[in-house]
N, C-alpha and C positions, 0 to 999 in steps of 0.2 A: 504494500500500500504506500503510496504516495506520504510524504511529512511535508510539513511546512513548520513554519517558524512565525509567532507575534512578537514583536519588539512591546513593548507597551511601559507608561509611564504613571502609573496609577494615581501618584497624586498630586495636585494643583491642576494639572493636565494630563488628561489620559490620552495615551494615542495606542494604537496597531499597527503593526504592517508585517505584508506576511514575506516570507521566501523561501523559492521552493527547496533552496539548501538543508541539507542537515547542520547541526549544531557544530560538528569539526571544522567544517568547509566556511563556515559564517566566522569561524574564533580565531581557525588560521588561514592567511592568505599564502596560498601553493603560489608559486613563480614560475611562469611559465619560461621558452626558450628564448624570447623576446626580450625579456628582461635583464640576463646576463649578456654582457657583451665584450669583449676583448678591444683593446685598446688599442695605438700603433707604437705604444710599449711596450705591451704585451702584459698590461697590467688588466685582472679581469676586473669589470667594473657591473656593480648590481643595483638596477635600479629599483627603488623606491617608491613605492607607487600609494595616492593618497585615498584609493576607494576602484570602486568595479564602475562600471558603464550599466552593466544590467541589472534594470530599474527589482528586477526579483531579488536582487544581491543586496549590496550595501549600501549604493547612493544616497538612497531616501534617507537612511539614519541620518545624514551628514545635515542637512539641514534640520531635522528634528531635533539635531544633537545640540547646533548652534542654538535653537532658540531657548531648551533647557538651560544651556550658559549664559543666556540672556536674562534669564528669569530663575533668579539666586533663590527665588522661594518653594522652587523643586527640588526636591534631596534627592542627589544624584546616585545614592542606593536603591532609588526607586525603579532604576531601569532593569530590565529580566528578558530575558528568553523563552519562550514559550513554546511546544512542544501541539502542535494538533496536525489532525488525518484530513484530509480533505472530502471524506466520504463520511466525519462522523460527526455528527450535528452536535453532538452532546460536547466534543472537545471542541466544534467551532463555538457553539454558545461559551463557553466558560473562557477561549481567547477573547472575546468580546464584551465580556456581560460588565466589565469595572471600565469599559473604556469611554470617551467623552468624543473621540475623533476613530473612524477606521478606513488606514488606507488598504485597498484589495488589488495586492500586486500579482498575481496568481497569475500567473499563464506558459502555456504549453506553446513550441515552436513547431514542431511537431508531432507527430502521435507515436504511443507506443503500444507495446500486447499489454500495457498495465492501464494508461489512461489513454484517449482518442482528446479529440478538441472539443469533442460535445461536453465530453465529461468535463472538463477543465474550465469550458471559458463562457458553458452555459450554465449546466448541472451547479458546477463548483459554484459560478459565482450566484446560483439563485441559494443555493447554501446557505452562505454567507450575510448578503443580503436578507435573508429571513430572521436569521437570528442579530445580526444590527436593528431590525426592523420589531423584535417581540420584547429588546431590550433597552428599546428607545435611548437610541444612541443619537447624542446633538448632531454627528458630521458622518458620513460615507462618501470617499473618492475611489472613484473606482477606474482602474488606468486600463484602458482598452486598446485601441490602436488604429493606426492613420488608415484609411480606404475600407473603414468598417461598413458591410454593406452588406446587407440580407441577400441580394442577387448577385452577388460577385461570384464569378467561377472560382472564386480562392474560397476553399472550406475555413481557410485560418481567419478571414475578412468576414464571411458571412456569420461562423460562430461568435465573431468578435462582435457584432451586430447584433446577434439574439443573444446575447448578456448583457448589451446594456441597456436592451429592450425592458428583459426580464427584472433588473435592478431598479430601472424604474417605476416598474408596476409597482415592487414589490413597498420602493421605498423614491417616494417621488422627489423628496431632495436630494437625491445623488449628485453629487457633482462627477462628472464623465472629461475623462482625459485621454487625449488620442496622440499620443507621442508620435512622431516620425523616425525612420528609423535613426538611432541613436549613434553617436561617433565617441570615444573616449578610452579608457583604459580597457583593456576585456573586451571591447564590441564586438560585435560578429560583426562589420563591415570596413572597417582601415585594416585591422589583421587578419578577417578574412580574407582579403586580397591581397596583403605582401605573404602571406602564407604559404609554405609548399605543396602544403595538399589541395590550395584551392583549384584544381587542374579541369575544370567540367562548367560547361556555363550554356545557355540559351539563349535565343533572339538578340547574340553579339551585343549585350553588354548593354543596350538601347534602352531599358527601366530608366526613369526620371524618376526623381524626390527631393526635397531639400532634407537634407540631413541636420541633425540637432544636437549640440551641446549636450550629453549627460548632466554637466551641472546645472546649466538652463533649465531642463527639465525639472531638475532636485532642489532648485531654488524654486520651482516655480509650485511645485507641491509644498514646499515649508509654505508660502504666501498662500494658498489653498486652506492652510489650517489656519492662519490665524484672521483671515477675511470670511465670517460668516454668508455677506453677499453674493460669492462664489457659489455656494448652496442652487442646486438646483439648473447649473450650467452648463457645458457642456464646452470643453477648450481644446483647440485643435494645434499643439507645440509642434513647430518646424523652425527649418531656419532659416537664412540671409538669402537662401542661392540654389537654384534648383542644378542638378546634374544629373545627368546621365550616370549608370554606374561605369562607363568604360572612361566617362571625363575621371570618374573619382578613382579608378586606377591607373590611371596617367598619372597622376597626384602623384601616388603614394610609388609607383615606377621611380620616377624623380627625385622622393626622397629616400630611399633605399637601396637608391646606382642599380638596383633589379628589373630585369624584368620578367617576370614569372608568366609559365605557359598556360594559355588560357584557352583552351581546347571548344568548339564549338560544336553542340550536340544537336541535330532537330529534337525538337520539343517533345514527337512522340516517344523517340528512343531514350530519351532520358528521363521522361516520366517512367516508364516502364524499368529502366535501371535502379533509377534511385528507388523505386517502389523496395524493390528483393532486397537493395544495398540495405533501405531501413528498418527491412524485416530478419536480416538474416546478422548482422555486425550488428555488437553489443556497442561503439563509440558513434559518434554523431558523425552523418556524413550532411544527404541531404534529404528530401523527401519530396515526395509527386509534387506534393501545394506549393513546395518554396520554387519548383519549376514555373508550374503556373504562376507566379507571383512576380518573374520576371519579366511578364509579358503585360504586366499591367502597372500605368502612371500613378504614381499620388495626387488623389483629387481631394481638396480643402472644399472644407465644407466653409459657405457663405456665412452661413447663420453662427457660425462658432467662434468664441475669442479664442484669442492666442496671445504669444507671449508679452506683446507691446501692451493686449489689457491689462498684465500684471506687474508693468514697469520694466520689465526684464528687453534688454538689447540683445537678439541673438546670436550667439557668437559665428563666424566664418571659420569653414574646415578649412582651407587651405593654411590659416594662421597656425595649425594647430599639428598639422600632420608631422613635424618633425617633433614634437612634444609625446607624442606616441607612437612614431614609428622608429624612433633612430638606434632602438636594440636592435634591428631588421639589419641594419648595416654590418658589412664585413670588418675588420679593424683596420683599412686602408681608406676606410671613407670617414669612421667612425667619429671624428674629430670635427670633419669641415661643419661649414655654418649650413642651417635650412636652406631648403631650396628655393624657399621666397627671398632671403637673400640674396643669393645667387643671383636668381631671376632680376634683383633692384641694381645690383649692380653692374652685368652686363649691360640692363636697358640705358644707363647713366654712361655708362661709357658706348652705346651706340650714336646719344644725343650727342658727345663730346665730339665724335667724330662729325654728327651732321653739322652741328655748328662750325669747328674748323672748316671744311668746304665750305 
């Protein structure tokens, strides 16, 4: 059975938020390959890292944690770990039943022989939702996802759609958050692609989205709890600059001196691949929906705020991509400056030259 985790602060302010980690994976941070790096010393150098990208991880703390230090009237022994199934009402009621705010980070990227999407991002979250709702909790934010759409040929889109349908009925002040996909420490999207096994792709790379700041996001849910107003909203976080995914592996080419192979599949042979691959391997590859999901744009919903309603500037991935990617470098690049430097200073010395002539 599936675990999750409540963070929760029981007194002055209560909050929740779940993750679908176990208690080890939440307390230590594993290091991936990217992280250690060798030098052109040949000194190994380990980077440091201040949080995950994935909103089910750690992020969210970060801002919950700031406001706790803001607010000296919270005894900071109050914060716990909490321990529930996501099938079992009795342990989601008693994660919730002392809390004053509940965020529902809960979701599944794709499916497995234990949970499908229905189970997770509908089932789960009417769950949830029920026992927020019989225990008259002041706040429910429930973080869904960008192109949520009952009709979408993406099962991950449409179930993301019938949850936060279902959270509504259940509990009509929801506040609804539809992140775009997410860029920062951990993402599946900057190390997906300097990655060596990302070797499989579809429809050449042509998906459009703007991509979002992690901490944007994590700031922008601290601001969610403490603006009542938000109540009952619905925000749609993106960021500065739509791309292409094959623009945003040019990027991260650039800052990496790599260019990794990026093999192109038709769409039916690689639904069909990934299908076995994620039936038959115990490690994450990829799965049929994240196919189809290459073949469809992020569309922003009209009606929805975003980050500029919550005062937040979103930050640009281009600024950032040497701040996450630069363990990806060999130890003969490891040193030089980002590649947005680079790029300002060639331009400076092309103008040098047009002005001489």
């Amino acid at each position: 059975m599936q675990k999750c985790w409540a963070h929760k602060v029981p007194i002055g302010l209560r909050v929740a938020t779940r993750s679908p980690r176990p208690l080890a994976a939440a307390l230590v941070f594993r290091r991936g390959l990217q992280d250690v790096s060798i030098s052109r010393t040949g000194k190994p150098i380990i980077r440091i890292q201040g949080g995950r990208s994935s909103l089910g991880g750690m992020p969210a703390q970060w801002p919950l944690q700031d406001y706790v230090d803001q607010h000296q009237d919270i005894p900071q022994q109050s914060s716990e770990l909490q321990e529930y199934d996501l099938r079992n009402t009795a342990s989601l009621e008693e994660s919730v039943r002392h809390s004053d705010v509940v965020y529902n980070l809960v979701g599944r990227d794709y499916p497995t022989k234990n949970f499908d999407l229905e189970d997770v991002h509908v089932e789960g979250a009417e769950r949830i939702a029920e026992a927020v709702a019989k225990y008259d909790v002041d706040r429910f934010i429930h973080v869904s996802s960008y192109n949520a759409n009952k009709n979408s040929p993406s099962e991950f889109f449409r179930t993301k759609a019938r949850g936060e349908e279902v959270v509504r009925n259940i509990f009509p002040e929801t506040t609804i958050v539809r992140p775009a996909p997410l860029f920062g420490f951990e993402d599946r999207l900057l190390h997906k692609l300097a990655g060596v096994t990302n070797l499989f792709t579809s429809n050449h790379m042509q998906e459009r989205f703007w991509p979002v700041h992690v901490v944007d996001v994590g700031t922008a849910l601290s601001l969610l709890l403490e603006d009542d107003n938000t109540a009952s909203e619905t925000f749609e976080l993106y960021g500065p600059t739509n791309y292409s995914m094959a623009e945003i592996a040019e990027l991260v080419d650039k800052e990496i001196y790599k260019k990794p192979r990026h093999l192109n599949i038709p769409k039916p042979l690689l639904k069909s691949v990934a299908k076995y691959l994620n039936r038959f391997l115990w490690w994450k590859t990829t799965s049929a929906d994240e196919v189809e999901r290459e073949y469809l744009d992020q569309e922003i919903d009209p009606k929805a705020k975003t980050l500029e309603d919550l005062g937040i500037v979103p930050a640009e991935l281009k600024n950032y991509t040497f701040h996450y990617l630069q363990g990806y470098r060999s130890s003969a690049f490891y040193d030089l400056p980002p590649a947005t430097e680079r790029e300002k200073r060639e331009e400076k010395k092309y103008l040098h030259v047009i002005d001489d002539q």
